[in-house]
C-alpha positions in Angstrom: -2.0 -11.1 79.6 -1.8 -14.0 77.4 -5.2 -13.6 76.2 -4.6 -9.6 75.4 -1.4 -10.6 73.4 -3.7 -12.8 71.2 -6.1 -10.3 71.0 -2.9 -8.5 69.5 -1.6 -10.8 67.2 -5.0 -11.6 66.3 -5.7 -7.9 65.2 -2.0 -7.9 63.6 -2.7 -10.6 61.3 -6.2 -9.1 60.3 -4.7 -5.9 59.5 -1.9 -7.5 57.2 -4.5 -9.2 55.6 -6.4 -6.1 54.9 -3.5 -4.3 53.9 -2.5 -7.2 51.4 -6.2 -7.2 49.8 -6.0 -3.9 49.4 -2.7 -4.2 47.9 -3.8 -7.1 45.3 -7.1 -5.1 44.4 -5.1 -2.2 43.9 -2.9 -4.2 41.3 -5.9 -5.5 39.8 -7.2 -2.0 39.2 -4.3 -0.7 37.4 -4.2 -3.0 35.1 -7.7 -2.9 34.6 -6.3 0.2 33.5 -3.2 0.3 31.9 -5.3 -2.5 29.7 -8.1 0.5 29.6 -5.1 3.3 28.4 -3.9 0.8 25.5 -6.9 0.0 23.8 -7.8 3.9 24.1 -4.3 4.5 22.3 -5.2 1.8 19.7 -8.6 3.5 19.4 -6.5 6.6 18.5 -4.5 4.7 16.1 -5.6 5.4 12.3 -4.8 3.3 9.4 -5.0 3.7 5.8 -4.0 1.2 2.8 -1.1 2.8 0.6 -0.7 0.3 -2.3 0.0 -3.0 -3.7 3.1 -3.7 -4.1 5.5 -7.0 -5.7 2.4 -8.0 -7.2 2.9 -11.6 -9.1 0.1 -13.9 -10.8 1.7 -17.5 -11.4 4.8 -16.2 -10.7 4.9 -14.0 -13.1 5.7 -10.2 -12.2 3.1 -7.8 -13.3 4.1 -4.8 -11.1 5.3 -2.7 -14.1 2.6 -3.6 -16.9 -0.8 -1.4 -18.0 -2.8 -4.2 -19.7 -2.6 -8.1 -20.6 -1.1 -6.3 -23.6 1.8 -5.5 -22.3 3.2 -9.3 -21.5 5.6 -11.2 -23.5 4.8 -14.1 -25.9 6.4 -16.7 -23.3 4.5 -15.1 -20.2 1.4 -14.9 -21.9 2.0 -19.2 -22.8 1.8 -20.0 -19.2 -0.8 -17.5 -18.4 -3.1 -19.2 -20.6 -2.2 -22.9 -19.7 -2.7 -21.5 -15.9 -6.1 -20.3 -17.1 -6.7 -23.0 -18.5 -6.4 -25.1 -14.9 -9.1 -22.9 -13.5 -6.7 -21.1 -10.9 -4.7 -17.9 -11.2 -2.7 -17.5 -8.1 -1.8 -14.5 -7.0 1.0 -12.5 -4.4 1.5 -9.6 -3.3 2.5 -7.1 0.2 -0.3 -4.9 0.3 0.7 -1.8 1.7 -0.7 -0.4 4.9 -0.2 3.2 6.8 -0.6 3.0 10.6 -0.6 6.3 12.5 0.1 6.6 16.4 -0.7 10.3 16.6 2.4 12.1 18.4 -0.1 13.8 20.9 -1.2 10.1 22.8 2.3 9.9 24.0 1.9 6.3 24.6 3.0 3.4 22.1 0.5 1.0 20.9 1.2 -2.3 20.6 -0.6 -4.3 17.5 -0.3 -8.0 18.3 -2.5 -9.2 15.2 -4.8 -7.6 12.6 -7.2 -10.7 10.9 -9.1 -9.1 8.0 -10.9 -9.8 4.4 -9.9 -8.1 1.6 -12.9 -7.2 0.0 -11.5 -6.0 -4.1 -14.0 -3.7 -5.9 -16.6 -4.9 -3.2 -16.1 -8.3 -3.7 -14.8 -10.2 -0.6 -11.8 -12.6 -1.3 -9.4 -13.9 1.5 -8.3 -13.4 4.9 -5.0 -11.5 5.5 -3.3 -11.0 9.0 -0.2 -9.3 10.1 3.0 -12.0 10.0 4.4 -10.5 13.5 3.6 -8.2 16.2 3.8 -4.5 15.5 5.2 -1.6 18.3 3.7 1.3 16.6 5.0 4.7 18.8 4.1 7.8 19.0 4.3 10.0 15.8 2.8 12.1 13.3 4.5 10.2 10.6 3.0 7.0 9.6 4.6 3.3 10.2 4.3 1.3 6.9 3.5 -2.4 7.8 3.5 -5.1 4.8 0.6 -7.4 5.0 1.3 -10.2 2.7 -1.8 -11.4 0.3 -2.5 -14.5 -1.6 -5.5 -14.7 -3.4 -6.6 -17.2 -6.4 -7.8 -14.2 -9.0 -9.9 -17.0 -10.9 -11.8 -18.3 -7.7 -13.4 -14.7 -7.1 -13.4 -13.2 -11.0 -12.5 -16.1 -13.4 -15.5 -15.0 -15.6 -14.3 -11.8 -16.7 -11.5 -14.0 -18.7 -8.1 -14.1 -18.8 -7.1 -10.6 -20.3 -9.9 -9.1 -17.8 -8.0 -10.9 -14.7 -4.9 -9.6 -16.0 -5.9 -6.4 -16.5 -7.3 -6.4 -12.8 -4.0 -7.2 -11.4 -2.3 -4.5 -13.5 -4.6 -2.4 -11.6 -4.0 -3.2 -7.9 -0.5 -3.7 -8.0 0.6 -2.8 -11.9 1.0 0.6 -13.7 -2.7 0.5 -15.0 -4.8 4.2 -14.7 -8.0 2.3 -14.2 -9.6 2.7 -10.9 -9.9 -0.3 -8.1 -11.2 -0.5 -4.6 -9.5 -2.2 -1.7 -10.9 -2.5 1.6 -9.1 -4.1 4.1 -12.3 -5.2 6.8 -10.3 -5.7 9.8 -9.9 -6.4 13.3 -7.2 -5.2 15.5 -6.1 -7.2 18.6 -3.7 -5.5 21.0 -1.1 -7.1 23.9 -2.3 -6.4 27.9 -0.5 -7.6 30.4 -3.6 -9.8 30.9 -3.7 -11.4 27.6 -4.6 -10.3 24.1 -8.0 -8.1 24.0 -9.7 -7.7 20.1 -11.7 -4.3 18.9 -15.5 -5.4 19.6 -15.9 -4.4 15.7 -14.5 -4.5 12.7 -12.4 -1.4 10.5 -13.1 -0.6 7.1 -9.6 0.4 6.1 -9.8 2.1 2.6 -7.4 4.0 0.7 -8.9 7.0 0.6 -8.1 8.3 4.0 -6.9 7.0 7.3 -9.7 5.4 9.9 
């Protein structure tokens, strides 16, 4: 008798242990999967750059000029003594459209996105989201500010200083001429394991959301 109740307990324990493994692998496979489910939602998230905006150079705002024609005698003074340092630094929030099409249902959560900001094909500096962004579902896009500082002489000090002027009046001023901004970028989302980044970067352009 003593032996069959061992037998028992024996065969008890095994089976609680079976039941518990299946239990922890069972954990382990849905968040294999919930992980799997937010980077397909991420996947399905599209972004697009909008525009540059509170766009200063040395401090100096140039959000509402055309040309280096267009700034005043005492502005223009400490333009050219900037200039004249070899350095031209620049601000701005560069403006970006994330959309979390209504149809996933499911939010996606954006814990960083490390890029280079490549202007008119030239690459310049790195520029990452300042917090962690819940984007939900919606048709309507979330605007997220991406804050930029870039030295404008380091990258295109030799088109002079009326050329670098009149290169921030386009990005972030009232300027017709045509730039190009591409944000080269890599999103990393939040899992209940840990942070997972895209395998590859995204060329987010202005043109149309990717």
């Amino acid at each position: 008798m003593q032996h069959l109740h061992a037998v028992r307990t024996h065969s008890t324990s095994l089976i609680r242990r079976f039941t518990l493994s299946v239990a922890c692998i069972s954990l382990l496979m849905l968040s294999s999967c919930t992980q799997l489910q937010q980077m397909v939602n991420l996947a399905k998230c599209q972004f697009k750059l909008e525009n540059a905006a509170d766009f200063r150079v040395s401090g100096i705002d140039v959000s509402r000029i055309r040309s280096y024609s267009d700034i005043g005698l005492m502005d223009a003074a400490k333009l050219v003594y900037q200039f004249s340092q070899k350095s031209m630094p620049a601000t701005f929030n560069l403006k970006m459209a994330v959309r979390n099409p209504k149809a996933n249902g499911q939010t996606a959560s954006l814990l960083k996105l490390d890029g280079k900001l490549f202007i008119n094909g030239t690459e310049t500096v790195m520029v990452s989201n300042p917090a962690a962004i819940s984007i939900p579902p919606s048709d309507v896009p979330l605007m997220v500010d991406l804050p930029v500082s870039v030295d404008l002489y380091k990258f295109f000090g030799e088109r002079g200083l009326q050329g670098l002027i009149n290169l921030a009046a386009q990005i972030g001023g009232l300027s017709a001429e045509p730039t190009t901004l591409t944000l080269r970028a890599r999103p990393t989302i939040d899992t209940p394991i840990g942070p997972v980044a895209y395998p590859n970067d995204i060329d987010i352009i202005s043109t149309e959301f990717r």
